[in-house]
C-alpha positions as CSV (number, residue, x, y, z in Angstrom):
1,X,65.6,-24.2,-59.9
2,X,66.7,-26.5,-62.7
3,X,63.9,-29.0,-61.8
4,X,61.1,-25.4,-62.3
5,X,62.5,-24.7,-65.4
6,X,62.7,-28.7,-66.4
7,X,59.1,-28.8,-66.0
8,X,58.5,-25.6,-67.8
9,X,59.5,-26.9,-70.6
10,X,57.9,-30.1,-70.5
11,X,54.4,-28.7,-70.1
12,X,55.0,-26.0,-72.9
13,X,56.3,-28.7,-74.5
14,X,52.9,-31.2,-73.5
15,X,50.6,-28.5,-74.9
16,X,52.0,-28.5,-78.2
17,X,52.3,-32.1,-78.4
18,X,48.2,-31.7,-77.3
19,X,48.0,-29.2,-80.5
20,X,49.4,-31.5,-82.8
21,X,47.2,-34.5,-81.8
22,X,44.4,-31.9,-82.6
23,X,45.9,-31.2,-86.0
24,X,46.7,-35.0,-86.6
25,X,43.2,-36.2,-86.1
26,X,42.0,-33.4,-87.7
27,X,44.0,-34.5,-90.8
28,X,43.3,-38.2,-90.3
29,X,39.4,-37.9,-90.8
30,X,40.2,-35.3,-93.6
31,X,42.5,-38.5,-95.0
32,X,39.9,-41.3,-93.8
33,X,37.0,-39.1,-96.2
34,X,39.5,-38.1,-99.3
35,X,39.7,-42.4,-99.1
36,X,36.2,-43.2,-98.8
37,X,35.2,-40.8,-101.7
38,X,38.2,-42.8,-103.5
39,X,36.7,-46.1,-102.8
40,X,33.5,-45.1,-104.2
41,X,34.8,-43.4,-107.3
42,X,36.9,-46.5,-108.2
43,X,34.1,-48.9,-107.4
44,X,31.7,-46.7,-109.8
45,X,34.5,-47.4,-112.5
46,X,35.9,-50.6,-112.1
47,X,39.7,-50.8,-113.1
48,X,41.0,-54.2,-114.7
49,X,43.7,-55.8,-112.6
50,X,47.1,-55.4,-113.9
């Protein structure tokens, strides 16, 4: 019985690990673009070095 319920809660415990790999990636790419359009804007405008 313990050993059903162990595994019950693993594999409701897999899929939201599954959900927030989703989410994460999701995130990433939006974080990958936001830096790319970043990149671009500051090599349009150069900043001196400090």
């Amino acid at each position: 019985m313990a050993v059903e319920a162990h595994w019950g809660i693993s594999d409701s415990k897999l899929r939201g690990m599954r959900l927030l790999l989703l989410c994460n990636h999701e995130l990433v790419e939006w974080q990958v673009s936001m830096l790319d359009s970043a990149k671009q804007a500051l090599s349009e405008e150069p900043v001196p070095h400090q």
